[in-house]
FIGU-10758 format. One line per 5 residues: number of its first residue (from 1); for each residue y, x, z of C-alpha. Coordinates in steps of 0.001 Angstrom, whole numbers, plus 500000, padded with zeros to 6 digits. Example, Ala and Ser with C-alpha at 12.3 -4.5 7.8 and 13.67 -1.06 7.14 Angstrom:
// FIGU-10758
1	495500/512300/507800 | 498940/513670/507140
// end
This chain:
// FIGU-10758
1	332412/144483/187131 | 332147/147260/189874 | 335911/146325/191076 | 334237/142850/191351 | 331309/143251/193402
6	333177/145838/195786 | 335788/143124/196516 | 332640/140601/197364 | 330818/143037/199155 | 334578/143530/201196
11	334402/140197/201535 | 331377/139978/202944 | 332377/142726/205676 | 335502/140763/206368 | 333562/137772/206890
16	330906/139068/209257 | 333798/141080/211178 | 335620/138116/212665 | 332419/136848/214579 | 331091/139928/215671
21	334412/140928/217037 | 335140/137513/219224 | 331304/137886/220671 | 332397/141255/221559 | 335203/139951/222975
26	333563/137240/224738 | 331253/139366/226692 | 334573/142036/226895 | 336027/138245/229119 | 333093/137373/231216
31	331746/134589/232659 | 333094/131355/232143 | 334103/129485/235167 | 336264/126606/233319 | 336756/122928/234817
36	334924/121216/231887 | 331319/123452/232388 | 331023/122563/235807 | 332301/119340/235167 | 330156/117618/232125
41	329373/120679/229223 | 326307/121803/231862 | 325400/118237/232635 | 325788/115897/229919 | 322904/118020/227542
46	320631/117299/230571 | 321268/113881/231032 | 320914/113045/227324 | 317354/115157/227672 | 316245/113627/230404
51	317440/109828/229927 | 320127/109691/232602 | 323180/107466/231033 | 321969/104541/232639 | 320128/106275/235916
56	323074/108371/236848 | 326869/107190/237264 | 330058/108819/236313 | 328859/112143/237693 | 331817/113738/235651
61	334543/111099/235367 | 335277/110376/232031 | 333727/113209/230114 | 330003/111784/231248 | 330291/109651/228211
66	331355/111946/225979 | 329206/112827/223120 | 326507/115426/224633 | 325335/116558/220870 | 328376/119531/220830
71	326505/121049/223848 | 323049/120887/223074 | 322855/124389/221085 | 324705/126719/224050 | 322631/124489/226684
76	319283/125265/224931 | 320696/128822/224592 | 321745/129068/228042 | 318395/128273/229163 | 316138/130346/227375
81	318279/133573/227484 | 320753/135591/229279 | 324177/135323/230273 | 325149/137511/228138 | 323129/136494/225073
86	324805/132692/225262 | 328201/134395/225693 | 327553/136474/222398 | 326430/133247/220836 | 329343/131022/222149
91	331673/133996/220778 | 329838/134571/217619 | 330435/130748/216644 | 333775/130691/217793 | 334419/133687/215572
96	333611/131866/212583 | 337501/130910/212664 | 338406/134337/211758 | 335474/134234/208585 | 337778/131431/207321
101	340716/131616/208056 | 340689/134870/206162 | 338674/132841/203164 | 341978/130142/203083 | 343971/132717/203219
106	342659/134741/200389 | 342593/131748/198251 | 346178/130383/199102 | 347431/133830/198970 | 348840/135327/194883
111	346390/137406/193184 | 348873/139374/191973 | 349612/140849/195283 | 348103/144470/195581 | 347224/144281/198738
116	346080/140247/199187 | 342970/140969/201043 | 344192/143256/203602 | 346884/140629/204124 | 344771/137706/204402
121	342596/139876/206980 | 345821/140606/209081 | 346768/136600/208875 | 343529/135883/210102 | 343551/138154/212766
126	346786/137573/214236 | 345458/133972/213471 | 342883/134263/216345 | 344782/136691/218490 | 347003/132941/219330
131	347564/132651/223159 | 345019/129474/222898 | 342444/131162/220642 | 341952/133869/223443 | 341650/131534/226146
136	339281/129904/224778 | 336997/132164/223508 | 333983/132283/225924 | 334707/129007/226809 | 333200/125078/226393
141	336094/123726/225528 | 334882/123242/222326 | 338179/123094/220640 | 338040/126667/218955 | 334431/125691/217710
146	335041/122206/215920 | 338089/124154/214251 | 335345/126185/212462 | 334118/122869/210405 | 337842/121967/210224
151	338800/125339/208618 | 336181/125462/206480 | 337308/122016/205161 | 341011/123290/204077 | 339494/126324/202736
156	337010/124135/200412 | 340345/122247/199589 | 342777/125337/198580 | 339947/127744/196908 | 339180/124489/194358
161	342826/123186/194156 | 342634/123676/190424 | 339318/122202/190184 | 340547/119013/192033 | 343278/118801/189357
166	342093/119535/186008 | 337967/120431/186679 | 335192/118457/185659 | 335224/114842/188267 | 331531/115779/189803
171	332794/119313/190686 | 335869/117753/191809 | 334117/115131/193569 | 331568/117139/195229 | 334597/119173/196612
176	336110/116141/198409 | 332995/115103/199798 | 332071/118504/201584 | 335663/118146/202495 | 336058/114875/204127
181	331891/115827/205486 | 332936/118769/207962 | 336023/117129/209360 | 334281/113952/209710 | 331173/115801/211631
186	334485/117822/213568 | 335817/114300/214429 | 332516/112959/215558 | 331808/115886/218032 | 335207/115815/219538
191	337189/113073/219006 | 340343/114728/219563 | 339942/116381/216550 | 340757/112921/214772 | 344322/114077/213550
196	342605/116455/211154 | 341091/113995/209987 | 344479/112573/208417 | 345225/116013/207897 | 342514/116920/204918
201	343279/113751/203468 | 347270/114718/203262 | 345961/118196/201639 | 343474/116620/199440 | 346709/113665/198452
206	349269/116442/197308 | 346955/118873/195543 | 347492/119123/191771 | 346470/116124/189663 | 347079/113033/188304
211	347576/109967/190650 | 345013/108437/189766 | 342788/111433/190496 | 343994/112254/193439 | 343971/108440/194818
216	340611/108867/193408 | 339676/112230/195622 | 341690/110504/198644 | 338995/107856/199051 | 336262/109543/198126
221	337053/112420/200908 | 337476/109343/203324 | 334045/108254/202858 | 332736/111225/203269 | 334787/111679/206890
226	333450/108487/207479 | 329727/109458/206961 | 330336/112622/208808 | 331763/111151/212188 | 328819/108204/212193
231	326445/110885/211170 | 327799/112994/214376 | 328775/110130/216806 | 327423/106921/215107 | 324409/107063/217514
236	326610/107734/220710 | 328837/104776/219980 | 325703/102594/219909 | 324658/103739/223099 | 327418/103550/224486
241	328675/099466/223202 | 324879/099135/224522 | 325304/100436/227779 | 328891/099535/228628 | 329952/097327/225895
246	332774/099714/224552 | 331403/102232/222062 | 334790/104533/223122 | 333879/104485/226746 | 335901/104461/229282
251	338853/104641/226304 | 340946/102236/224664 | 339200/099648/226951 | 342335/097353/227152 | 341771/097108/223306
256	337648/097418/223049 | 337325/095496/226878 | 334465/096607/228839 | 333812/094093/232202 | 332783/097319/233672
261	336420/098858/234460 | 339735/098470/234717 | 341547/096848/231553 | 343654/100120/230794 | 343553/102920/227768
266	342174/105480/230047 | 344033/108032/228431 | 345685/111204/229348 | 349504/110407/228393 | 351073/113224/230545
271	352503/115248/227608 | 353533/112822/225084 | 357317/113298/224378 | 359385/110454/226509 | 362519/110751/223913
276	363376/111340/220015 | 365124/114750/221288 | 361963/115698/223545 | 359306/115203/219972 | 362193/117276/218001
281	362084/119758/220169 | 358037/120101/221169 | 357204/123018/220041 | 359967/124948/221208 | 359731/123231/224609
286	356224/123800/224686 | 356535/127665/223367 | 359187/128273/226107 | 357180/126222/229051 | 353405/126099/228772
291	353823/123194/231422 | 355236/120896/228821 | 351780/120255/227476 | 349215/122445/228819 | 347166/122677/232432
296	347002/126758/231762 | 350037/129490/231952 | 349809/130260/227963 | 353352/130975/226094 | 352603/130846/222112
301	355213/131134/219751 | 352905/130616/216362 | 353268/126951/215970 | 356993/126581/216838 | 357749/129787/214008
306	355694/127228/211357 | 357537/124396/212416 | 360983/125968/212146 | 359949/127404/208371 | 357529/124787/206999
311	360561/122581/206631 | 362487/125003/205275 | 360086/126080/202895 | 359294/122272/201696 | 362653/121348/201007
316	363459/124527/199510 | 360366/124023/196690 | 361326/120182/196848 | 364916/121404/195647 | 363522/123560/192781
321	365001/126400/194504 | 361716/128503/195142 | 361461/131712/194681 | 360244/132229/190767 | 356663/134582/192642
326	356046/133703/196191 | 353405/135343/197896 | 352038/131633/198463 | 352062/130077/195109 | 353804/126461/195648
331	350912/124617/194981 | 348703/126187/197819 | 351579/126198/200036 | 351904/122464/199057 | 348799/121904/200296
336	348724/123718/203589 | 352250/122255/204398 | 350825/118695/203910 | 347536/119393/206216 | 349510/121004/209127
341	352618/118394/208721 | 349674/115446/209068 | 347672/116991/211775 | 351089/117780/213717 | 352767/114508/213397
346	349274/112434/214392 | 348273/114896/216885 | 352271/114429/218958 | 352595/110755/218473 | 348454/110513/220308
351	347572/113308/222290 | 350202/116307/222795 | 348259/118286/224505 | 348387/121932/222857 | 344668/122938/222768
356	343993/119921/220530 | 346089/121639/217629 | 344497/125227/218505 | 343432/125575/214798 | 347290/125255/213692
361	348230/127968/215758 | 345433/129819/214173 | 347065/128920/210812 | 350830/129361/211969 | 351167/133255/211027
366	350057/132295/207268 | 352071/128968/207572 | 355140/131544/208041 | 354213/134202/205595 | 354231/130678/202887
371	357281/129187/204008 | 359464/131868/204042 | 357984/133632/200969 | 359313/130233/199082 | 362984/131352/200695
376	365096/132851/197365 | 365591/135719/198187 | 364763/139531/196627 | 361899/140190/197552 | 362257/142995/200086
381	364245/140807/202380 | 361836/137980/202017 | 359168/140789/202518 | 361165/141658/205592 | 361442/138276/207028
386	357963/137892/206915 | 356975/141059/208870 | 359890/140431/211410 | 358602/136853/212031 | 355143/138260/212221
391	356281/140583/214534 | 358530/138231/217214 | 355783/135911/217287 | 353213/138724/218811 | 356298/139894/220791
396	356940/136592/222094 | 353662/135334/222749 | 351312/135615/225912 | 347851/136361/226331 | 345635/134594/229104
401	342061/135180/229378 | 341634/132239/231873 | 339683/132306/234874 | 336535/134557/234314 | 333508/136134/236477
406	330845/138772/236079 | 327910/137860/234431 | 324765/136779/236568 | 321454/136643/235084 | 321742/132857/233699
411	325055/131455/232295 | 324718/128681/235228 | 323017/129560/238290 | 322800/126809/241204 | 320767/127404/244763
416	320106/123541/245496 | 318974/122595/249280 | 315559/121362/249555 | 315059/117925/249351 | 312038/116619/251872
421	311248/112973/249715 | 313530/113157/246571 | 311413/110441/245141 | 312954/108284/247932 | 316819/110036/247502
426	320080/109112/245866 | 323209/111097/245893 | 326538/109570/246149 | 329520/111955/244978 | 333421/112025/245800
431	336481/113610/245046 | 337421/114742/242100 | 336141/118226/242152 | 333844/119058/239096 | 330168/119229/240093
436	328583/117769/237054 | 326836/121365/236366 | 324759/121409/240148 | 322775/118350/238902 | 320593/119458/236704
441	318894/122025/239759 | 318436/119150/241981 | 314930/117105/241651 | 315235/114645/238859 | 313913/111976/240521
446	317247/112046/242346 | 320267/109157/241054 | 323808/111155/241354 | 326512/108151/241592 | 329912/109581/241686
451	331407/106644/243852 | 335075/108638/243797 | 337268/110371/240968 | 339063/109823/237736 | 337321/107475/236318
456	335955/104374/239489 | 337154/104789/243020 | 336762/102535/245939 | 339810/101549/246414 | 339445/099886/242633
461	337268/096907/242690 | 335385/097116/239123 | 332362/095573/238203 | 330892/099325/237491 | 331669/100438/241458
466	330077/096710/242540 | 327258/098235/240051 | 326847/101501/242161 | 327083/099593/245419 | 324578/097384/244751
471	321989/100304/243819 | 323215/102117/247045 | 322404/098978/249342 | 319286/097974/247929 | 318319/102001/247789
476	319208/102017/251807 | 317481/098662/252296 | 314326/100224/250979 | 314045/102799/253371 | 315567/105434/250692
481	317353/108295/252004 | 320637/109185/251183 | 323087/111967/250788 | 326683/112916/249580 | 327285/115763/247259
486	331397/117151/247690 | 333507/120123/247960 | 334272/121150/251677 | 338231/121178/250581 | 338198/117055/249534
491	336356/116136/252912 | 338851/113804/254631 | 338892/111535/250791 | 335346/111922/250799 | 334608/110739/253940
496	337333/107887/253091 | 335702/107046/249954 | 332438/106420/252004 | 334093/104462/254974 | 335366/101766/251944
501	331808/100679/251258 | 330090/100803/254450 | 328722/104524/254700 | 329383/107562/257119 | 328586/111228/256450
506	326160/113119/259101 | 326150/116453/260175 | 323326/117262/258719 | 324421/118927/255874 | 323260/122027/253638
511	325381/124148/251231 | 324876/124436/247476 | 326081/127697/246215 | 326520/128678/242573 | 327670/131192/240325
516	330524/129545/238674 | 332455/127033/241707 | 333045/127359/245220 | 330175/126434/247457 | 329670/122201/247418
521	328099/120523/250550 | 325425/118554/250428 | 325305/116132/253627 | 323206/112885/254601 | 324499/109771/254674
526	324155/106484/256829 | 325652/103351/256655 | 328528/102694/259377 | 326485/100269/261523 | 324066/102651/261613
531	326067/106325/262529 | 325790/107294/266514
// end
């Protein structure tokens, strides 16, 4: 009974450990300073506060119409507190990953091995020490924090894999739904995360039980992602289809078909492989050459080691062949072969791009230690395999913390010019430099109508720049004033962007300086007719 409660209290510790370490860490980082917070994680909280979707236009490209609910809490955070305090936060979420990874691994892990918690604390460690993981600790991306619902969703899966075969159905039941709930609600947040969503049904499809069951579980765990994304996002794709008429906006539009753009998929296709040589080879390409699907200088070797031994591994249990006591039994290993082969496959053949998978490199060093403990061999080699693997892939991998800053008194800090009749004042913005975060520090009276980027551009006639036109003639017909909002560096395709509908920049022009971007200029504008 004590041996119990001292392993529960160690739990406990372990638990706690992971978040309080990363927050550390995150402050250890610094500020901050990423593309996406000055581009839409700072702005889109404040437009969905403040009613902007429809006032504003594409003042961050594509992201504008991104689901705002995943930045609410650090936005609310950010301005009520500290720097500092919303870093510690950020981190202290983000470190969730380590409280269960170490849980999955603890559960998937044999209880007959002495030392299986010490183990499953140095998986989960090395599981968050991933080249991505540290990068984006700190950070918005956001794709280190809906891994902590995904996580938990495995771990709910292999701690109750005997329940789901041969447990009473409620308990079973109930299991699924929690399940299919947090990856549904990770989906929903970010839908990049959707190939996790295929993955916790793979894991829920092969664990123990009859067909029936499982078939049973399958669907059951699919409602329950179901519920979770429309619980999550249900109310964004509304206002969206209202708004636009495509509840994906701007994506899959020449499938949904907004009249407001351009009848393309709007998605980023850079990485995808090109060949059947170039997919066999990803990981390995993209472990050797961070440019094969990544924007940042990060070398990780975790996910190409699990991809060389997972197969191994399956066909070796497949074969009957196992090892007779691997340090993952088969059926746990079943299951976490099945949720990263699903996630993997889905995630290559739609997106590619390496930070989506970040929570399977946090699962790669325990993907290895499974595979290769299936390998049958005595057990000090396979013991030795393990820690050599273990070891090469900390050798081989890099660590980048990113771009970072010292912390200022308030996670964003913006000194916006003063405005003389912002009641009378819309903003027109160009280029494609990231500005989204400046916005919220200008009068709110003032409409920001990004007129140049990613997403609309004059040179593209759309129904949604004819939109923004419209609103800028009548605004100028009314006496309004107007300005443009742009980074010094993109002047000559601002001021080209301007000359395509009509407008000329002034000279009279003010700077607006911030803590986390190069200083933007802020500069009246005239229509052509009208500039001396």
């Amino acid at each position: 009974m004590q041996a119990a409660s001292r392993a529960r209290a160690g739990d406990w510790l372990i638990f706690a450990a992971g978040p309080i370490a990363i927050a550390i860490l995150a402050l250890w980082l610094g500020q901050s300073t990423s593309w996406d917070l000055r581009n839409y994680h700072w702005y889109n909280p404040y437009a969905l506060l403040h009613g902007r979707i429809a006032f504003d236009a594409a003042v961050a490209h594509h992201a504008t119409y991104y689901n705002p609910l995943i930045d609410l809490p650090l936005w609310l955070v950010g301005n009520i507190a500290p720097a500092t305090v919303a870093a510690a936060f950020l981190g202290l979420v983000q470190g969730l990953n380590f409280s269960f990874l170490y849980l999955i691994a603890r559960d998937a892990l044999s209880p007959a091995l002495v030392l299986r918690r010490p183990l499953a604390g140095l998986l989960a460690a090395l599981g968050v020490a991933g080249g991505y993981a540290v990068i984006l600790t700190g950070t918005t991306y956001y794709d280190n924090v809906v891994s902590v619902p995904v996580l938990a969703a495995l771990w709910l899966i292999v701690r109750d894999r005997v329940l789901l075969d041969a447990g009473p159905w409620p308990d079973a039941r109930r299991t699924a739904i929690w399940a299919g709930a947090l990856v549904g609600l990770a989906v929903g947040l970010k839908l990049p995360t959707a190939p996790f969503g295929l993955a916790i049904l793979a894991a829920v499809a092969v664990a123990p039980g009859t067909h029936a069951r499982r078939l049973s579980l399958v669907f059951v765990c699919g409602l329950a992602a179901l519920a979770g994304l429309m619980a999550a996002s249900g109310w964004w794709f509304f206002v969206l289809w209202r708004e636009t008429g495509n509840p994906l906006f701007p994506y899959f539009n020449d499938l949904i078909g907004s009249s407001l753009i351009l009848d393309s998929s709007y998605r980023d296709t850079r990485f995808l492989p090109q060949s059947a040589t170039d997919a066999l080879a990803f990981p390995f390409r993209f472990a050797a050459d961070w440019r094969v699907s990544s924007d940042w200088p990060v070398n990780d070797w975790r996910i190409a080691f699990a991809y060389a031994a997972v197969p191994l591994g399956a066909l070796i249990a497949a074969a009957g062949l196992a090892s007779s006591a691997p340090p993952v039994p088969r059926r746990a290993a079943r299951i976490l072969f099945a949720f990263a082969a699903a996630a993997y496959l889905s995630w290559l053949a739609v997106f590619a791009i390496y930070r989506y998978i970040t929570p399977l490199e946090m699962l790669g060093p325990l993907l290895v230690v499974a595979a290769i403990g299936l390998l049958p061999l005595p057990a000090p080699a396979r013991w030795g395999a393990v820690a050599a693997a273990l070891a090469a892939i900390v050798w081989l991998s890099d660590l980048e913390a990113g771009k970072r800053t010292a912390f200022t008194s308030a996670m964003v800090e913006v000194e916006a010019p003063s405005v003389a009749r912002p009641e009378a004042t819309m903003a027109v913005m160009t280029g494609v430099e990231p500005m989204g975060f400046a916005v919220p520090f200008f009068p709110p009276g003032i409409a920001f109508l990004r007129i140049d980027g990613y997403l609309v551009g004059p040179d593209k006639d759309t129904a949604f720049l004819r939109r923004m036109t419209d609103r800028i003639g009548a605004h100028l017909a009314g006496g309004g004033d107007l300005f443009t909002l742009y980074l010094p560096a993109e002047t000559k395709r601002g001021d080209r962007a301007l000359g395509l509908i009509g407008l000329v920049r002034s000279e009279d022009c003010a700077e607006v300086r911030s803590n986390i971007a190069p200083a933007l200029r802020w500069c009246r504008v005239v229509p052509s007719e009208a500039a001396p």
